[in-house]
C-alpha positions as CSV (number, residue, x, y, z in Angstrom):
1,X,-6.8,11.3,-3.5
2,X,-4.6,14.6,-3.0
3,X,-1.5,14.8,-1.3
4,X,-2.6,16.3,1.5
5,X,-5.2,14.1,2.0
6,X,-2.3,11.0,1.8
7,X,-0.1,13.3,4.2
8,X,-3.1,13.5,7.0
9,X,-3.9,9.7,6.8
10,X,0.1,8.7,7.2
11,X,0.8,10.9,9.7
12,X,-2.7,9.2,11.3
13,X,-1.3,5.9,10.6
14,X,1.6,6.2,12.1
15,X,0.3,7.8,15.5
16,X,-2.3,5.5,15.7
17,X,-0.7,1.6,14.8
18,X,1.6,2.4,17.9
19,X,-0.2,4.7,20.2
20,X,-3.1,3.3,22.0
21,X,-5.9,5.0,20.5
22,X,-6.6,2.5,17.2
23,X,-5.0,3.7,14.0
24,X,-8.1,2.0,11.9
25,X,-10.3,3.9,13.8
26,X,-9.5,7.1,12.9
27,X,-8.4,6.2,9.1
28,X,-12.3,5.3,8.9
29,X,-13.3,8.5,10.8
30,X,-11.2,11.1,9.4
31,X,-12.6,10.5,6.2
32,X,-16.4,9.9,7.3
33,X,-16.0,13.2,9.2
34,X,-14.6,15.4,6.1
35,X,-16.5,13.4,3.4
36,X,-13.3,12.2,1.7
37,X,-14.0,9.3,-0.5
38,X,-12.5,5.9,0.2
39,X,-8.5,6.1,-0.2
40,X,-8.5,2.2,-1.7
41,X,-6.7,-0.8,-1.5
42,X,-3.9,0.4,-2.6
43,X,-3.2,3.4,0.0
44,X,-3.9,0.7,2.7
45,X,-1.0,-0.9,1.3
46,X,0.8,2.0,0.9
47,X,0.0,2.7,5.0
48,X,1.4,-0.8,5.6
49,X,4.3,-0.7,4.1
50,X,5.4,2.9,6.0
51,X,4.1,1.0,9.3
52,X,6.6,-1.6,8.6
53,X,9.0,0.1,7.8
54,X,9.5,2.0,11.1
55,X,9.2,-0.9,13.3
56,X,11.8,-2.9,11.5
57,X,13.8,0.6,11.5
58,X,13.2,1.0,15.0
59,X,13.6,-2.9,16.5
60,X,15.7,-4.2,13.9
61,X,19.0,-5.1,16.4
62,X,16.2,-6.3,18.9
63,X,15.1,-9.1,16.3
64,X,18.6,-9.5,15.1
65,X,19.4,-10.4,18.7
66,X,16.3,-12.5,19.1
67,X,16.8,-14.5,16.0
68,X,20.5,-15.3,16.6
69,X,20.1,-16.8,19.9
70,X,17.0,-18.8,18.8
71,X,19.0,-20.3,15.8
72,X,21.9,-20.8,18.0
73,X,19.5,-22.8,20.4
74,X,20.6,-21.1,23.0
75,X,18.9,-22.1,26.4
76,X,18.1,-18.2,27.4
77,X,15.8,-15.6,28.0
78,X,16.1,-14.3,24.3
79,X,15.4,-17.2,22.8
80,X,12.7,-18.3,24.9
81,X,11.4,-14.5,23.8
82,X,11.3,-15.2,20.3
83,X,9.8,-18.6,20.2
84,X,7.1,-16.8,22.7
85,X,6.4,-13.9,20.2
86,X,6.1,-16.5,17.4
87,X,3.1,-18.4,19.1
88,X,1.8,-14.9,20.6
89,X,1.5,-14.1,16.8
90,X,-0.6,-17.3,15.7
91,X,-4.3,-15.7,17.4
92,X,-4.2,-12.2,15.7
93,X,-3.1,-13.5,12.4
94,X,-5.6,-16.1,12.9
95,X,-8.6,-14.2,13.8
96,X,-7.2,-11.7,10.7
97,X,-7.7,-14.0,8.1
98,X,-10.8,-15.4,9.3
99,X,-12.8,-12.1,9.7
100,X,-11.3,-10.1,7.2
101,X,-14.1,-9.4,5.0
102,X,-16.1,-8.4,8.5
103,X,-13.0,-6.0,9.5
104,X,-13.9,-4.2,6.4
105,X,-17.6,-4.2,6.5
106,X,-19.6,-4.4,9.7
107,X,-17.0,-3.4,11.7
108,X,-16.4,-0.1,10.1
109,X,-19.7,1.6,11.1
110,X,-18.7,4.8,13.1
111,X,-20.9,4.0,15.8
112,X,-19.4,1.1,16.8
113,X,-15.7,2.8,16.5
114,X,-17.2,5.2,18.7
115,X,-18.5,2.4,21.4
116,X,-14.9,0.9,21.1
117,X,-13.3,3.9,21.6
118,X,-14.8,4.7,24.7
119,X,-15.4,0.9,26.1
120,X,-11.2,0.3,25.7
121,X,-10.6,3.3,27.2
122,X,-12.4,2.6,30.3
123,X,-11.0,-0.5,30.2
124,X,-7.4,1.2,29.8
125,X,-7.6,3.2,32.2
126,X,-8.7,1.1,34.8
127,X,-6.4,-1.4,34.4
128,X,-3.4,0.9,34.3
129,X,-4.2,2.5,37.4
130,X,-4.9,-0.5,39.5
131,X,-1.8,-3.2,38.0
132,X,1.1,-4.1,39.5
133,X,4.4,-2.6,37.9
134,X,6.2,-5.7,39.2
135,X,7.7,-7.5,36.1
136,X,9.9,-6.7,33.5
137,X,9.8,-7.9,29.6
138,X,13.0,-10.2,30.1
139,X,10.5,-12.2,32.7
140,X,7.5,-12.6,30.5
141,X,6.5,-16.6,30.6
142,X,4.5,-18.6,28.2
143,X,0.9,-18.2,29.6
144,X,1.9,-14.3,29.6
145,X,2.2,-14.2,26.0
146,X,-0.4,-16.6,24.5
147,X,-3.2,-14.3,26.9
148,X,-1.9,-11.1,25.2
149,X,-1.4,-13.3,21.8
150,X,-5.1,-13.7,22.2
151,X,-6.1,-10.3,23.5
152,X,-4.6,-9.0,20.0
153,X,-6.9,-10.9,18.0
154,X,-10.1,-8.0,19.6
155,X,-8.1,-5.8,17.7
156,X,-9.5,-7.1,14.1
157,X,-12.7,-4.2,15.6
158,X,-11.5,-0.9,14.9
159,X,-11.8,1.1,18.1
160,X,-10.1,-1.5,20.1
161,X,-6.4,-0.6,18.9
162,X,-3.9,-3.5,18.8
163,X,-1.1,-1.3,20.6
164,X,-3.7,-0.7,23.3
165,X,-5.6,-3.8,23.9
166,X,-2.0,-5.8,24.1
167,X,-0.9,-3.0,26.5
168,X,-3.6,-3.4,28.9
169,X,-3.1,-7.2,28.8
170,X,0.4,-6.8,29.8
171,X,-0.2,-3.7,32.3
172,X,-3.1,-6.5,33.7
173,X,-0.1,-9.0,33.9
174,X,1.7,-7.1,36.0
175,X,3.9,-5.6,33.7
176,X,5.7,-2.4,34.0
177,X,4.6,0.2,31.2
178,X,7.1,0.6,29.2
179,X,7.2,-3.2,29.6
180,X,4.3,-3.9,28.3
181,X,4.7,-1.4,25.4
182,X,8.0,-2.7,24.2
183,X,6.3,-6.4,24.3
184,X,3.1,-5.5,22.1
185,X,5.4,-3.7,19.7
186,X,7.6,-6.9,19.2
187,X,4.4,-9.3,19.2
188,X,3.2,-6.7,17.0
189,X,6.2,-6.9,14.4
190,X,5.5,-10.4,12.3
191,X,1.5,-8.9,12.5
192,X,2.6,-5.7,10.5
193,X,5.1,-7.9,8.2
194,X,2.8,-10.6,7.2
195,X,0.3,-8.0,6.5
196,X,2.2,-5.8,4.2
197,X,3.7,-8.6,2.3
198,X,0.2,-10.0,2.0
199,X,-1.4,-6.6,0.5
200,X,1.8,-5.8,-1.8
201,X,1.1,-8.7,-4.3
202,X,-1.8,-6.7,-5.4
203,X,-0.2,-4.0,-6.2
204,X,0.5,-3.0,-9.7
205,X,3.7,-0.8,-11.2
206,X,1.1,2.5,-11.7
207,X,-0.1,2.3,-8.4
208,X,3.4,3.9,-6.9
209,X,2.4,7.4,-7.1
210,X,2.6,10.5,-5.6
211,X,0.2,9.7,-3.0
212,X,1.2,6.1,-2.3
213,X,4.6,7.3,-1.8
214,X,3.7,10.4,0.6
215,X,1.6,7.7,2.6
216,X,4.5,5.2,2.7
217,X,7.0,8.0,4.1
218,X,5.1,10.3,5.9
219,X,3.3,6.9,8.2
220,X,7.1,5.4,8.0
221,X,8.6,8.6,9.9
222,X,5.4,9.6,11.7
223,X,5.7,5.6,13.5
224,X,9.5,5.9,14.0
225,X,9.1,8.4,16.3
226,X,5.7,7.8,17.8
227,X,7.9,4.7,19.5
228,X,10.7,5.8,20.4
229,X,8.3,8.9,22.1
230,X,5.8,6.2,23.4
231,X,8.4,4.2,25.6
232,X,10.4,7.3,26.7
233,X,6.6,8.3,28.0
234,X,5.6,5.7,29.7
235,X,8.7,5.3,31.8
236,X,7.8,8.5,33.8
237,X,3.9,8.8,33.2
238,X,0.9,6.7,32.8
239,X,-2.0,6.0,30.2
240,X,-3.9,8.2,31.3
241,X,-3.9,10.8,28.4
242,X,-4.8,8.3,26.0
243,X,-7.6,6.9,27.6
244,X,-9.1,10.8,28.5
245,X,-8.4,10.8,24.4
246,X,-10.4,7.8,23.6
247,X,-13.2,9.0,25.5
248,X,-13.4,12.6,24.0
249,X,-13.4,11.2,20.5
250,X,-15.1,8.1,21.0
251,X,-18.2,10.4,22.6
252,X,-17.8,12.9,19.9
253,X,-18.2,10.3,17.3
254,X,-21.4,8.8,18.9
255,X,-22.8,12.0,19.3
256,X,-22.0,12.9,15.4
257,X,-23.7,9.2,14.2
258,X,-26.9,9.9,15.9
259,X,-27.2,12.7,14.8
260,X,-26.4,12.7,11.4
């Protein structure tokens, strides 16, 4: 792998983990597009570990906050918030571990990225543009986060983003959007954690090279700000630009894989 080649695929990574357009998508169709040879185990790590490092970077008070008043068995909406996020994590990581070898196989074909692409964005779209923007994250109940706990586990299908499938659930809950954001980047937090610290106990001392390293920072700075720019977005505009997105590359991709 070359550096540049490491460079596209974290700055990828870190647009696509947090923005709704499905960051395992295009690390599977960047590559099949240019012909670039499978980046490995160990890059994937490498992407994970940049990934988690800008959300801790980025929420890091948030979960201090969280934690404290749970400990401190506080009777509150925070530590009602973290117990919630906690159970909203149990599906993903569930469905994760169960149909991992699938998530790296079947699911991968480009034609069904592209079908997933398009599908969520419809689906996106729709649902943004018809919800209520009546509730706020400090009012999110049980039964609101165990149906986006379980709308995160679709996301084990690249195409169907994580970010954007617990988005929709939450715009669908009524919601506000930048609501709904800030909730599927918490939820999403202990997802990205377990996940790196899973993947880094196969990692050996020679594997930190140039390229894991260029992937670790270059997805670590690329995520910082695609939050931070994400929730200062959707607190004036809609999803709309992500789901035209979707549906320009998910058609394009179709096209390409019938073709070919």
């Amino acid at each position: 792998m070359t550096l540049l080649e490491a460079l596209i695929l974290g700055i990828i990574q870190g647009l696509g983990e947090f923005l709704p357009i499905s960051s395992s998508a295009h690390l599977v169709l960047v590559p099949w597009a240019f012909g670039w040879n499978y980046a490995g185990l160990t890059f994937d790590v490498a992407l994970h570990i940049g990934t988690l490092i800008s959300v801790v970077a980025f929420f890091w008070k948030d979960w201090l906050k969280l934690l404290g008043s749970a400990l401190a068995r506080k009777g509150n909406k925070e530590a009602a918030l973290f117990w919630y996020l906690v159970l909203g994590t149990i599906p993903g990581a569930v469905f994760g571990y169960l149909f991992e070898e699938q998530a790296e196989t079947v699911f991968r074909t480009p034609l069904l990225i592209g079908v997933m692409l398009v599908v969520m964005g419809i689906i996106l779209y729709w649902v943004d543009r018809r919800a209520a923007s009546v509730k706020k994250i400090e009012s999110v109940s049980l039964l609101d986060t165990l149906l986006i706990g379980l709308s995160q586990a679709l996301a084990i299908i690249p195409g169907v983003s994580r970010s954007g499938i617990t988005m929709t659930a939450g715009r669908a809950l009524g919601f506000t959007r930048e609501s709904a954001a800030r909730f599927s980047f918490l939820l999403s937090t202990p997802i990205i954690v377990g996940a790196g610290l899973y993947k880094i106990k196969d990692l050996a001392p020679g594997d930190l090279n140039a390229a894991f390293l260029t992937g670790v920072v270059s997805s670590a700075v690329v995520g910082f700000i695609s939050i931070g720019f994400l929730l200062r977005y959707l607190s004036e505009r809609s999803f709309a630009v992500f789901a035209w997105y979707r549906f320009v590359v998910g058609f394009a991709v179709i096209i390409l894989a019938l073709t070919r």
